[in-house]
BADO-967667 format. One line per field, with one value per residue: x, y, z of N, C-alpha, C in turn. Coordinates in steps of 0.05 Angstrom, whole numbers, plus 5000, padded with zeros to 4 digits. Example, Ala and Ser with C-alpha at 12.3 -4.5 7.8 and 13.67 -1.06 7.14 Angstrom:
2
n_c1 = (5264  5257)
n_c2 = (4886  4955)
n_c3 = (5156  5142)
ca_c1 = (5246  5273)
ca_c2 = (4910  4979)
ca_c3 = (5156  5143)
c_c1 = (5264  5258)
c_c2 = (4934  5001)
c_c3 = (5156  5157)
***
This chain:
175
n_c1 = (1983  2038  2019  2051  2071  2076  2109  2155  2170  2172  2214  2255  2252  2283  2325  2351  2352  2383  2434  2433  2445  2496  2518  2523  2553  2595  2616  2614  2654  2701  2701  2702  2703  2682  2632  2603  2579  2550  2491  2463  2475  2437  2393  2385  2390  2349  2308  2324  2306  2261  2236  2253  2220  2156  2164  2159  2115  2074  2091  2075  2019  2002  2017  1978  1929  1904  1881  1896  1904  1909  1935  1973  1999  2032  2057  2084  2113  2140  2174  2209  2240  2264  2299  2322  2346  2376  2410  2447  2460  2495  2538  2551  2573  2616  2646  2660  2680  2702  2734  2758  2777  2799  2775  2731  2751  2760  2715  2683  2732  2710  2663  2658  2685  2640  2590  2615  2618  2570  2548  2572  2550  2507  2512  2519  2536  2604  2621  2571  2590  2631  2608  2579  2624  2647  2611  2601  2657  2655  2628  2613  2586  2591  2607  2593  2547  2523  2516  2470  2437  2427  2396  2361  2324  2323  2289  2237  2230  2223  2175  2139  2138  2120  2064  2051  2049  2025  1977  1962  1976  1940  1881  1829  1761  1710  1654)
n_c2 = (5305  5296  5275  5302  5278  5228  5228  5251  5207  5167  5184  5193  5140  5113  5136  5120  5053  5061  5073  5030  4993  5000  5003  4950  4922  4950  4922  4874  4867  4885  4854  4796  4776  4726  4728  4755  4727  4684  4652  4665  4711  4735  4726  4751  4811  4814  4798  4846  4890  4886  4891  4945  4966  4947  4974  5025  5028  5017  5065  5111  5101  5104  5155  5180  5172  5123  5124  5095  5094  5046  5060  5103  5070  5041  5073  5107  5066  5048  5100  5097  5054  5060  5108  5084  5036  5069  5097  5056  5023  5067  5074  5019  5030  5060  5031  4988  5006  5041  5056  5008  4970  4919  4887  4867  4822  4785  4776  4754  4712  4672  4679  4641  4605  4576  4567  4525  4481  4478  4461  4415  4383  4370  4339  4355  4347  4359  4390  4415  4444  4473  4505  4538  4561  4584  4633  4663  4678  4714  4753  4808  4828  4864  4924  4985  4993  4942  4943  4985  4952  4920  4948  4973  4920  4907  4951  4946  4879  4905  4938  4898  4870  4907  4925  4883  4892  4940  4918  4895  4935  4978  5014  4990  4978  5022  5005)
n_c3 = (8688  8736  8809  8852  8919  8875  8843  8876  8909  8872  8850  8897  8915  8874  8863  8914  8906  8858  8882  8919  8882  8862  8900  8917  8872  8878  8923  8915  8872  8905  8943  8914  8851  8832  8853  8815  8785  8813  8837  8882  8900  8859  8879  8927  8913  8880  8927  8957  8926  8912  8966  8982  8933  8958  9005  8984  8947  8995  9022  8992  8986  9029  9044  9003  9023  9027  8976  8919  8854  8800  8762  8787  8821  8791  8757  8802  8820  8767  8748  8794  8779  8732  8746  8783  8753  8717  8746  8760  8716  8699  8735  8736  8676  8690  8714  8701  8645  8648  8692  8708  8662  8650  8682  8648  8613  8660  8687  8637  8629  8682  8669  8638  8653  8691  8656  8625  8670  8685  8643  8636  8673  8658  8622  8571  8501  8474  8431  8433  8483  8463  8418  8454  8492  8442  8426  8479  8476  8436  8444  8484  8549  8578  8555  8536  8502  8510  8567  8555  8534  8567  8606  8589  8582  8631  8644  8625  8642  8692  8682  8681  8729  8760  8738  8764  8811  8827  8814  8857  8901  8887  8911  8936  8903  8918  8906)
ca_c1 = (2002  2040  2018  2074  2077  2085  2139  2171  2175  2195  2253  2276  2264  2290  2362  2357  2351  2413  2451  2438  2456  2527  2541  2529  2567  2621  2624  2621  2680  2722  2707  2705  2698  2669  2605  2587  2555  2536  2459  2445  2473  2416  2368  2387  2390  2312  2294  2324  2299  2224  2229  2249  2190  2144  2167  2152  2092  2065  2092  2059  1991  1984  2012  1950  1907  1890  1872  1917  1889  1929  1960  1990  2017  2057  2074  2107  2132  2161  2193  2226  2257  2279  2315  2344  2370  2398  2436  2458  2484  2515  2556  2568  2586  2643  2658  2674  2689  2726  2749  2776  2754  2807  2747  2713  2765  2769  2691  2684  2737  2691  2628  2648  2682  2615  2578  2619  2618  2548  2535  2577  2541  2486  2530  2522  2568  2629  2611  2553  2605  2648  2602  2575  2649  2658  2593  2607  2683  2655  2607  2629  2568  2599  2617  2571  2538  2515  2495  2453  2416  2415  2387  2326  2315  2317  2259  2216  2222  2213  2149  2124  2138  2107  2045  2030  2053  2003  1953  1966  1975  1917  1862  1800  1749  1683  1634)
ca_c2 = (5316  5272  5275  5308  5247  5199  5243  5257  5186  5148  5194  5176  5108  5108  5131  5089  5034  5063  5071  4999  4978  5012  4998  4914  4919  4955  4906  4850  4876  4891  4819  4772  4778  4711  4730  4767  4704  4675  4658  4669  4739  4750  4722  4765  4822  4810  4811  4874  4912  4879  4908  4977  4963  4944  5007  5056  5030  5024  5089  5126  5098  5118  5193  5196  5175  5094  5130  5094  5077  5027  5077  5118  5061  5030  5105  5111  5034  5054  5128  5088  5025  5071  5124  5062  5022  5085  5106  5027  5022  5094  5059  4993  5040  5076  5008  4970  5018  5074  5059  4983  4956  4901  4866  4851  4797  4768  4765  4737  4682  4673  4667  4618  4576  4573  4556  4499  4467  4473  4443  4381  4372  4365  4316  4358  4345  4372  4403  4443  4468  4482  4531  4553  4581  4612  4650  4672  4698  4739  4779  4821  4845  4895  4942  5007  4987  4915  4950  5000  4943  4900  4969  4966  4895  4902  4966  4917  4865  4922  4946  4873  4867  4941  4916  4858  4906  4963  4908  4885  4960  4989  5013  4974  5000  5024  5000)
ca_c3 = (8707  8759  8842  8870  8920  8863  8833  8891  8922  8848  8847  8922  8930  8847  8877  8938  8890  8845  8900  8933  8852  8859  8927  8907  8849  8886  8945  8899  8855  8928  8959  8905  8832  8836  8866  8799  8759  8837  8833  8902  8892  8843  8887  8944  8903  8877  8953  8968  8909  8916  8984  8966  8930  8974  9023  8960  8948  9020  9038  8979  8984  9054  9037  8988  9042  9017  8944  8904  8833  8790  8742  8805  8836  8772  8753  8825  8811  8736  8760  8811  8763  8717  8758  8789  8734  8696  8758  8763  8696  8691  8755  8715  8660  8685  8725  8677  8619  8659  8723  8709  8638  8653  8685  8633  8611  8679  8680  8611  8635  8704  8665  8616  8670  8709  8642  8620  8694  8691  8613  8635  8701  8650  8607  8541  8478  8472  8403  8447  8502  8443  8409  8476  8499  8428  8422  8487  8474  8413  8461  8511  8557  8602  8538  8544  8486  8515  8580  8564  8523  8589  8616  8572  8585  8656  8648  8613  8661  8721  8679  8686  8758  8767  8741  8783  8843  8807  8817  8896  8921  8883  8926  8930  8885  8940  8889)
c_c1 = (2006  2040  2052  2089  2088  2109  2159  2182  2183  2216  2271  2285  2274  2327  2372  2359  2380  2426  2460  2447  2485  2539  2543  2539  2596  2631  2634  2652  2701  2733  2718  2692  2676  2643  2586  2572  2544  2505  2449  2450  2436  2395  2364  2381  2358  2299  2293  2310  2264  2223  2230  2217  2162  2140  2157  2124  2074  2069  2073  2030  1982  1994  1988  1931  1889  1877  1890  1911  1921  1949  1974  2000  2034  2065  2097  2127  2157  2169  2220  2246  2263  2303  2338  2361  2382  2414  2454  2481  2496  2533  2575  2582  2613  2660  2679  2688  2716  2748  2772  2760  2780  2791  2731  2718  2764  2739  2688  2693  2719  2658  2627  2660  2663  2594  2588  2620  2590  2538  2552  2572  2516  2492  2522  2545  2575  2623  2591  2565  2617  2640  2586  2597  2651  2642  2596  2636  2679  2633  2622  2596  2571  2608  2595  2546  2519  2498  2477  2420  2402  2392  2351  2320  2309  2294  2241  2206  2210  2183  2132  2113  2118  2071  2032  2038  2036  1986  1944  1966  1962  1899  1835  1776  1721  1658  1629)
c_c2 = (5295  5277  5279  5289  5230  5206  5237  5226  5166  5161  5182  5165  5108  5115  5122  5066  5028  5061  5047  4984  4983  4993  4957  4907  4927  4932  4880  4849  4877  4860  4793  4770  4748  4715  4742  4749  4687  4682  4668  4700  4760  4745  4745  4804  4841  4823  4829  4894  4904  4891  4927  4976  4972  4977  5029  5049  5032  5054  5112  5120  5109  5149  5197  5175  5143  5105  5131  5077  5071  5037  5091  5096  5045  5057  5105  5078  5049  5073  5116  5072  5034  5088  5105  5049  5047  5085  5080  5018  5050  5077  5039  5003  5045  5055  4996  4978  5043  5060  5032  4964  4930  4877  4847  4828  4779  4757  4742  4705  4668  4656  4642  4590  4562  4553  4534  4477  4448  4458  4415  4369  4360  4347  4332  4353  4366  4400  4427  4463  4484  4506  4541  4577  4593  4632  4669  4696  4710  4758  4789  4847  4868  4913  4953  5002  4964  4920  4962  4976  4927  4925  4971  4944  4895  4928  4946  4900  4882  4930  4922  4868  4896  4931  4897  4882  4922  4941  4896  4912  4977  4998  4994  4995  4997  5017  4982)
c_c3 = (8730  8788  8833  8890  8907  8853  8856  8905  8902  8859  8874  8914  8894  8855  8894  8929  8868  8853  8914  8904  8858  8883  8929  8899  8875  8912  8924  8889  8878  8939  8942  8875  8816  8839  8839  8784  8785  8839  8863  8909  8875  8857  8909  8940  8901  8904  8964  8949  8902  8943  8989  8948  8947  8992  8999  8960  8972  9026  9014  8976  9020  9059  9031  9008  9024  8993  8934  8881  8819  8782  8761  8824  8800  8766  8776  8818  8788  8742  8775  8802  8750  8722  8765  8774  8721  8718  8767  8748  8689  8711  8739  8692  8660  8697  8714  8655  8624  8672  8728  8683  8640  8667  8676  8621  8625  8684  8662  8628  8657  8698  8641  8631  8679  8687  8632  8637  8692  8658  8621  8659  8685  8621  8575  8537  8486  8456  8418  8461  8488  8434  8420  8478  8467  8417  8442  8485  8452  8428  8474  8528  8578  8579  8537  8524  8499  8543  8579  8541  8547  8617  8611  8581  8609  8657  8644  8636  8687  8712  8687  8711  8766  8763  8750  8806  8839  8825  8846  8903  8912  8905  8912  8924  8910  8929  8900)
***
């Protein structure tokens, strides 16, 4: 059975997290469609959602009174990175698939400009860029299908991260 606490404070900070997913995406998409393959986007991104972090886990270890064993702080971690990315990509879902699936073209072109800039900054063949851009134009990763795999992928990685954070906001064992 799961503390009430840990329940109750994944789920929050797990839609404070969905919510700061949407409302990124949606700015992004308003200002500058550009910004979506922009690395310092993703870095920025990282920082805010490690510090949602941070706040969940701090604030639920001093609810339970500095008794916060490993498995109840990645539990509250994983509750929280799951809630979050589904309500992230249900967003990117209807984003991209509903609301304006003309996007996904203008993306596509976007991300394969950026990738061939960057393979001939790094002087590859031709022949490489070549069947770079057409591996790319037979994908399409904004189709519901492609997100909900980048969905999974991003749990995974959040379970990863969960357990080094599990292992820093543990309590110290009194032994």
């Amino acid at each position: 059975m799961i503390n009430e606490t840990i329940k109750k404070n994944g789920l929050t900070f797990g839609v404070l997290s969905g919510i700061v997913s949407a409302l990124i995406t949606s700015t992004i998409y308003a200002i500058d469609l550009n910004l979506f393959v922009s690395w310092w986007i993703g870095v920025v991104s990282m920082v805010i959602y490690l510090t949602i972090s941070i706040v969940l886990l701090s604030k639920t270890k001093k609810e339970l009174k500095g008794v916060f064993v490993f498995k109840d702080a990645f539990t509250t971690y994983f509750i929280s990175a799951v809630v979050g990315t589904l309500i992230g990509t249900l967003f990117n879902i209807l984003l991209f698939n509903v609301i304006d699936p003309s996007i996904q073209d203008t993306l596509k072109e976007i991300t394969i400009k950026n990738a061939v800039e960057m393979m001939q900054k790094f002087n590859s063949p031709a022949a490489a860029i070549n069947e770079m851009i057409a591996k790319m134009n037979e994908s399409n990763p904004y189709s519901v299908i492609e997100l909900l795999k980048g969905s999974v992928y991003s749990i995974l990685i959040s379970s990863i991260i969960g357990l080094i954070m599990a292992a820093f906001f543990k309590s110290k064992s009194q032994e």
